[in-house]
Each structure stands twice: as C-alpha cells, then as structure tokens.
C-alpha positions in Angstrom: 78.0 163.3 116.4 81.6 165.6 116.0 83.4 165.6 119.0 85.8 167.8 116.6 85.7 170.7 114.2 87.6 172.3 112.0 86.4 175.9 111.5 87.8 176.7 107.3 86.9 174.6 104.6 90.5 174.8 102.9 93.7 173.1 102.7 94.3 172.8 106.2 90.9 171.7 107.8 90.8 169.4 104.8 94.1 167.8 106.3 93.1 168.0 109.5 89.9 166.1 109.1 91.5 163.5 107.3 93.9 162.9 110.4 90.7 162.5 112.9 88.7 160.5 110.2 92.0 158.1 109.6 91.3 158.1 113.5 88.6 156.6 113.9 86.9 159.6 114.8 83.7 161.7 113.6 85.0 165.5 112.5 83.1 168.4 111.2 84.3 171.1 108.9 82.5 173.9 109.4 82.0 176.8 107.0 80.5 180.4 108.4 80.8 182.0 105.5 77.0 182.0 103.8 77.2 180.9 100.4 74.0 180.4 97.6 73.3 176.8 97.4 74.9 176.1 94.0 78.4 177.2 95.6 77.9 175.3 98.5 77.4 172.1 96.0 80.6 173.4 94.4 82.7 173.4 97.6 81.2 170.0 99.2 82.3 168.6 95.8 86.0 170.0 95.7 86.4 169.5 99.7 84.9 165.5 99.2 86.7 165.2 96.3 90.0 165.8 97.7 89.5 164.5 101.1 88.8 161.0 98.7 91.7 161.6 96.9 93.7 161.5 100.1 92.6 158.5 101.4 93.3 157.1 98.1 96.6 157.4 97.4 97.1 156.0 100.9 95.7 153.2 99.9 97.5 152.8 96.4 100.6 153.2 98.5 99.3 150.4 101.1 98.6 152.4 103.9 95.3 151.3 104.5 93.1 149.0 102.7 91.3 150.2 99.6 87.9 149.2 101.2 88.2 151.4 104.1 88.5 154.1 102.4 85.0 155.3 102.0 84.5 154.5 105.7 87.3 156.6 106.3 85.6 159.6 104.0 82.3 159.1 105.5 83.5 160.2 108.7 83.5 164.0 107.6 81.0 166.0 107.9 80.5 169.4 106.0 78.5 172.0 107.7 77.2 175.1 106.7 76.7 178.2 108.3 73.3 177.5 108.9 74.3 174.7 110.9 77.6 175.7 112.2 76.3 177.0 116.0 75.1 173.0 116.2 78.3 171.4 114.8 80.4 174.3 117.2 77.9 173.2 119.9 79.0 169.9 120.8 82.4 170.1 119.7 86.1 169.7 122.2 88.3 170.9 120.3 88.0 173.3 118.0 91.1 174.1 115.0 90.6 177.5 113.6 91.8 177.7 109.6 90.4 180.8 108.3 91.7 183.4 106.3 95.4 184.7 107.9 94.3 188.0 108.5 93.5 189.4 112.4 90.1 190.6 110.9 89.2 187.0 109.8 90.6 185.2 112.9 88.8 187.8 115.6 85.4 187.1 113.0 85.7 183.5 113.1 86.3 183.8 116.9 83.6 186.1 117.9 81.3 183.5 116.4 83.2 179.7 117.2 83.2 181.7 121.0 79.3 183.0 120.8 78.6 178.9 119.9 81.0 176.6 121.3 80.9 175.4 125.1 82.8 177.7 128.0 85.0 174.0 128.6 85.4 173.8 124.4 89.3 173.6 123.9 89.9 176.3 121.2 93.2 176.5 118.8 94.7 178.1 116.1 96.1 176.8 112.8 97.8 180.1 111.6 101.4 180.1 111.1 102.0 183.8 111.0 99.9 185.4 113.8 101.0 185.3 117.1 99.2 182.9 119.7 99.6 186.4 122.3 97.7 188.9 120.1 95.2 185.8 119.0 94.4 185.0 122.8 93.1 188.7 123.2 90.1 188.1 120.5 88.9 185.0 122.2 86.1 184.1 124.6 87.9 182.5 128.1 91.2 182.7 126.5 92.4 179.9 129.1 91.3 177.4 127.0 93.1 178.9 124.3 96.2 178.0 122.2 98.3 178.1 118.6 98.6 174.6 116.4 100.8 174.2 113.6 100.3 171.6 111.6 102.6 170.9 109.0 101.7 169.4 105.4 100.4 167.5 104.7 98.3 167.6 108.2 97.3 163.8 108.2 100.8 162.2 107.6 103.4 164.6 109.2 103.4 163.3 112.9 104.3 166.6 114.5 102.1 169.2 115.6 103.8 172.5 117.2 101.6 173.9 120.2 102.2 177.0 121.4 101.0 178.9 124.3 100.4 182.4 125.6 101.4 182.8 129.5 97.3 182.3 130.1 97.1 178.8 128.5 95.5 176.7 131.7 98.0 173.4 132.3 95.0 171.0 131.9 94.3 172.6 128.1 97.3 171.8 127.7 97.9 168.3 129.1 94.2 167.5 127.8 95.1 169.3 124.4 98.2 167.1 124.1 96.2 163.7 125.1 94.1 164.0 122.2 96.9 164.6 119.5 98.9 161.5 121.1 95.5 159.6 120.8 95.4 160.0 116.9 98.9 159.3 116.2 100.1 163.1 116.5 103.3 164.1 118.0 103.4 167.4 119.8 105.9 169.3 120.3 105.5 173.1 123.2 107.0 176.5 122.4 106.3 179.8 123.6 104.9 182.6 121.5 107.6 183.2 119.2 107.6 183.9 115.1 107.7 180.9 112.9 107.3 178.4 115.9 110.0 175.5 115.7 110.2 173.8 111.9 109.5 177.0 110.3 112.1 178.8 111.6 114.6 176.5 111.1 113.9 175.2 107.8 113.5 179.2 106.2 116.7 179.4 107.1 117.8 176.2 105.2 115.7 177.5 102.1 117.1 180.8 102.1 120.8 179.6 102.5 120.0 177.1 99.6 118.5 179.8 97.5 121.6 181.7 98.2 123.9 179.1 97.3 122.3 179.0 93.6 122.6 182.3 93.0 126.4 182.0 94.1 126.6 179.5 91.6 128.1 177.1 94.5 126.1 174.0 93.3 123.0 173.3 91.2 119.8 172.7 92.6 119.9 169.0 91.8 123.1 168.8 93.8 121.7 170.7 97.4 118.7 168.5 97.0 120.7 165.4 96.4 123.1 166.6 99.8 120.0 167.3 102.2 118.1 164.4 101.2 120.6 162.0 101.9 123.0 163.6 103.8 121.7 166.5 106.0 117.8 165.1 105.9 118.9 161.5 106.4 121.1 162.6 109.6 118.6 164.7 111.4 115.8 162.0 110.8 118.5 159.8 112.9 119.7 162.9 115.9 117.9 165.9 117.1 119.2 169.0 116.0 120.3 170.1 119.6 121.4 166.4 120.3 123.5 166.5 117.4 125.4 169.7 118.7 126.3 167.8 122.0 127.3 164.8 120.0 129.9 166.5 118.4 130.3 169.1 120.5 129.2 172.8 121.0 133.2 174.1 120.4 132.7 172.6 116.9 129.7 174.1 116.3 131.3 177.5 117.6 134.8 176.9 115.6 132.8 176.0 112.5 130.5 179.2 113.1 133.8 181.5 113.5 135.2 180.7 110.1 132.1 180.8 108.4 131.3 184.0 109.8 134.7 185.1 108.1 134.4 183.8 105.4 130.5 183.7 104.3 128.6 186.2 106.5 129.6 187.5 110.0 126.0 188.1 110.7 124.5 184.7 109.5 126.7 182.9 110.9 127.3 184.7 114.4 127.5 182.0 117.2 124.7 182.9 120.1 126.0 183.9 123.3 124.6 180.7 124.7 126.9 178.5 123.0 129.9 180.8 124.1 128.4 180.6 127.7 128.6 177.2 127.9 132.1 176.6 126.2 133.3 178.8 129.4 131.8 177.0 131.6 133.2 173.5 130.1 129.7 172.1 128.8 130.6 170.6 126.0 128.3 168.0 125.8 128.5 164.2 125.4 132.2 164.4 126.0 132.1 166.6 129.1 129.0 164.9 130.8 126.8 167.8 129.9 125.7 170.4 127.6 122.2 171.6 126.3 121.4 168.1 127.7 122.6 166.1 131.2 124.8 163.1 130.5 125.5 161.9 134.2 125.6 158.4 134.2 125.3 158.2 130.7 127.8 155.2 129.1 129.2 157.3 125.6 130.1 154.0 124.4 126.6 153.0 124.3 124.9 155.9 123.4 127.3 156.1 120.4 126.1 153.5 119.0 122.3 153.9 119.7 122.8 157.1 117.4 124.7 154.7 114.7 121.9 152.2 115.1 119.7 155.3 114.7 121.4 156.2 111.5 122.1 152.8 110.3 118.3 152.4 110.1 117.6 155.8 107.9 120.4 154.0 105.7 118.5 151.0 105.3 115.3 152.6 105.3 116.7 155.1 102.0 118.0 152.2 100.2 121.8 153.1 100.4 123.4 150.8 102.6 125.4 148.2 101.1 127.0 145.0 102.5 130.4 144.4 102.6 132.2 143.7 99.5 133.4 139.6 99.4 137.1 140.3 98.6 139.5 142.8 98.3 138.7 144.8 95.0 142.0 146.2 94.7 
C-alpha cells in the first residue's frame, strides 16, 4: 500500500512518482477529477507511458539497469476518483499538482483534507501561489507547506520548502527526513515569490533575453558562456559563497558601474551589501561576511573551492594537462 500520493495526474506528479518509485517506494497518483472510462484508459496509457519512458532513458544512459525498470514502473499506482478517499486514506505525505489556479488548489484541498489523516503531512507543488494564502484553504494547516520541485522532479536533487509562520517544526523536520531518504536535497525559505532557483534564474533569462535583442552576443555564444563559465562556477561555489570569496566591495564596485552604464535600477546594489562594507565584512578576506570565517585557514579553503572547480572541469571534459614543452 502508498505511503505517498501525488494528487494531479500531470507533469509534475508524473515526476514526482518516478522519484519515490526510483526509491524503492510504493506511490499513488491520484486523479479526483471523474472521467468516463474510455478517458480514464486514455490517461493511464499516456501517464504509464511516460512514467516508462523515464525509467528508460535512465537506463539507456546507465543509470539503472534495463531490467529494473519495470519493477521500478510497477511501483505506481493510478487511482481514480472513485478510489481516491482510499489511496488519500493511508497516505503521509501528500504533493498537491493540480491546476495553478486558487479555485483548483482550495477544490483539491477541501477534498485531499475531507480524506487524508489529521497527522497526513500535506504540501504544495505550485510555483506561483503563495504557501500563506494556500495555508488558509487547508484542513489543520500545521501540517501544511509549499514544495517546488524542479524539472525534471526525479533527477534534480533540490527541492525548495517553504513555510508559512504556522508550519509545526516536526512537519518540517519529518517533511525534510523523507526527501533526504529518497535522495532529495531540501533547501527552507519563507513565503516569498518565485522561492530560491526561480527567482534567480528569471533574472538570468531575462538579462539574456535582453542581451540578444541588444545585439551584445548571439544566443549560441550566452549559452556557450553560462554553460561553461557561469554554470560550471556556480556548480563549484554557492552563489552567496562566491560573493565572500571575492568579496562583497567587488560585488558593490562592479554593481556601481553597471548601474551607470547598463541600468541604475537593475543593477542597484541592496542596502545589505552596503551595510556590511561599513562595517568591514568583507568576507573571506576580513574573517566574515554573509558567512563566519573565524578560524577558518584562507589558504586551505582556497583551494577546497579550486579542487571544487577543478572537478566541474574534469567532469565537462575541458581540462587539459600540461603541454610537454614550450610551444613557443
């Protein structure tokens, strides 16, 4: 029987129930919309067929064996309406995924809170509604908080949680314990628009978008620069690390003159990095900044971040040895 459910049969619980499955876990997707029995047939076909198609291209690229994959599949169950107050029943956790309207998600939670267990852990997938107004429309909303996955759901290793100020600590911690148990990697933030990775990368997009229509460089060209050279460096140092590692009066220099000579509004430096170059945290090289660095040995970390990087090199293919002899 499900210990999970993903209320939605689209994209998202698809993803989702492939993550659990992978797992080693049983997971329902649960449909509460009433369909006639040829659509159902229709849906169970496209949903198996894709879940399949998944798993196998995980396995053409060797990420499992070819022979699991059908045990894999199995693991998903598709329920209908009929038998959704069952499958809700005996579920923990629950992942909403319906339609992104308020009129959808307080539907789909009148009736996941009318089925599912008073101690049922309930979350939502959306990535547009607020986890505050969401919390108002559901039963004991204690137990209730925001998941973002991002796609696809069951190879991206983070999942952003985030919580409204009645979230209960153990939901959290217990919430968190099962996402770490199936590989998952979650990351908290409050109720704010466009959680973490969205919000940073539609900037990105936007400022790419931007820099095309300037005629500043092709599209070939951005995506050849953030692949390998923006991509590669933040898959090596945090964002926030990497503005202590080489300092936040860069960052604010470099945000100046681009403010001059781009957009003064874009490219404004928050008030938070000008606090903290007046009161000398600099980062690494002042023994603090967003992070603590007492005690910390630069030299050392220095080159944990170049060992960091060295790897993404490796791993992308572009590091080459040293040539034998002079070339010159």
């Amino acid at each position: 029987m499900a210990r999970f459910a993903a209320v939605g049969p689209g994209r998202m619980g698809r993803g989702i129930a492939v993550a659990f499955a992978y797992a080693g876990h049983r997971i329902a997707i649960v449909d509460l919309r009433r369909r006639a029995p040829d659509a159902w047939q229709r849906l169970c076909d496209e949903v198996r067929g894709e879940i399949r198609a998944s798993l196998d291209s995980l396995a053409q690229l060797g990420a499992l064996p070819p022979e699991q994959v059908e045990a894999i599949a199995s693991r998903v169950e598709l329920v209908d309406a009929d038998r959704a107050p069952a499958a809700l029943g005996r579920a923990e956790l629950v992942f909403e995924g319906v339609t992104e309207t308020m009129e959808a998600k307080r539907d789909a939670f009148e009736q996941i809170g009318r089925h599912c267990s008073d101690e049922t852990i309930l979350t939502s997938t959306t990535s547009s509604i607020l986890v505050t107004d969401l919390a108002a429309v559901v039963h004991r909303p204690e137990r209730f908080l925001n998941m973002h996955w991002l796609n696809p759901a069951y190879l991206i290793p983070v999942v952003e949680m985030s919580m409204h100020a009645g979230t209960a600590p153990a939901v959290v911690a217990r919430t968190r314990e099962l996402m770490e148990s199936i590989g998952k990697l979650p990351v908290l933030c409050g109720a704010t628009p466009g959680y973490i990775v969205p919000r940073l990368q539609a900037l990105i997009m936007n400022e790419a978008a931007r820099m095309i229509e300037e005629g500043a460089a092709t599209a070939e060209e951005i995506d050849k620069a953030t692949r390998f050279g923006l991509g590669l460096r933040f898959a090596s140092i945090g964002v926030v690390e990497f503005i202590d590692f080489g300092g936040a009066d860069i960052l604010h220099h470099a945000s100046r003159e681009m403010a001059k000579a781009v957009d003064e509004h874009r490219y404004a430096a928050p008030a938070i990095l000008t606090g903290m170059i007046e009161q000398g945290r600099l980062g690494v090289k002042s023994g603090s900044g967003f992070y603590d660095y007492a005690g910390l040995d630069p030299a050392a970390y220095r080159r944990d971040v170049l060992a960091r990087t060295l790897g993404m090199l490796r791993h992308a293919g572009l590091w080459r040895a040293p040539a034998d002899a002079a070339q010159d």
